[in-house]
C-alpha positions in Angstrom: -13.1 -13.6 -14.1 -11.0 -13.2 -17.0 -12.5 -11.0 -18.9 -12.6 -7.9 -16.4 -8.9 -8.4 -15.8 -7.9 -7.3 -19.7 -8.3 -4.1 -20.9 -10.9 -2.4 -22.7 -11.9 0.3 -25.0 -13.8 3.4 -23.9 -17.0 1.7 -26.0 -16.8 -1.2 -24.6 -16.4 -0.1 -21.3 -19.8 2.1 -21.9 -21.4 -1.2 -23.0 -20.3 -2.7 -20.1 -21.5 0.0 -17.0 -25.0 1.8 -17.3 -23.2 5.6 -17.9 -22.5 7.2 -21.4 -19.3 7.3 -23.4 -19.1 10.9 -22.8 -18.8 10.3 -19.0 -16.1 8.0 -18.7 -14.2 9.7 -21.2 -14.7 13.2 -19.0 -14.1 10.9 -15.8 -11.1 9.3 -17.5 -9.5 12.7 -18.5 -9.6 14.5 -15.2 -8.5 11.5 -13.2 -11.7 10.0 -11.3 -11.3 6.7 -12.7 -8.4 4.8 -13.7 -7.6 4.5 -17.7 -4.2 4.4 -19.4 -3.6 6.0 -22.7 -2.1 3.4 -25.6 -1.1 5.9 -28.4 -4.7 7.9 -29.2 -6.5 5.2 -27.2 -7.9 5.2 -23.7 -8.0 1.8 -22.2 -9.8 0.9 -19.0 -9.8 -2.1 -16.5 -13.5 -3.0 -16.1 -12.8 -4.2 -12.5 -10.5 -1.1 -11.4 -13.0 0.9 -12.8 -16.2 -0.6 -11.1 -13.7 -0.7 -7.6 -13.6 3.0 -8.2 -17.2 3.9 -9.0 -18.4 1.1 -5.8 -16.1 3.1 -3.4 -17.1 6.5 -5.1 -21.0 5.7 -4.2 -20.1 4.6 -1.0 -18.4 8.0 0.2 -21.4 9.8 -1.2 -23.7 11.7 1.4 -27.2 10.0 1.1 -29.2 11.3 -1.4 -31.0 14.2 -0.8 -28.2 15.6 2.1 -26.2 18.6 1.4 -22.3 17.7 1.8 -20.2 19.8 3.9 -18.4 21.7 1.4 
């Protein structure tokens, strides 16, 4: 598609995926998901972003198991 291969604002990136502003931008600044800064603004690859989260679920230990660390 298109439209997830241009950029896009922190808001609409939130409008976009079912998490909060405040998460992606905390995500964004410590590195977990891929953003690039353009002057003040953060901007985000809807597609990189879901490839992230998709392979970030998928490493997770079921729910309810303690991980080994």
């Amino acid at each position: 598609m298109e439209s997830q291969r241009q950029l896009v604002t922190l808001d609409e990136l939130a409008h976009r995926l079912p998490v909060s502003k405040r998460w992606l931008r905390r995500e964004a600044q410590a590195g977990r998901i891929p953003s690039l800064m353009a002057g003040k603004s953060r901007l985000f690859s809807v597609e990189a972003v879901r490839h992230t989260l998709t392979a970030r679920a998928a490493d997770a230990p079921p729910s309810g198991e303690a991980s080994d660390e």
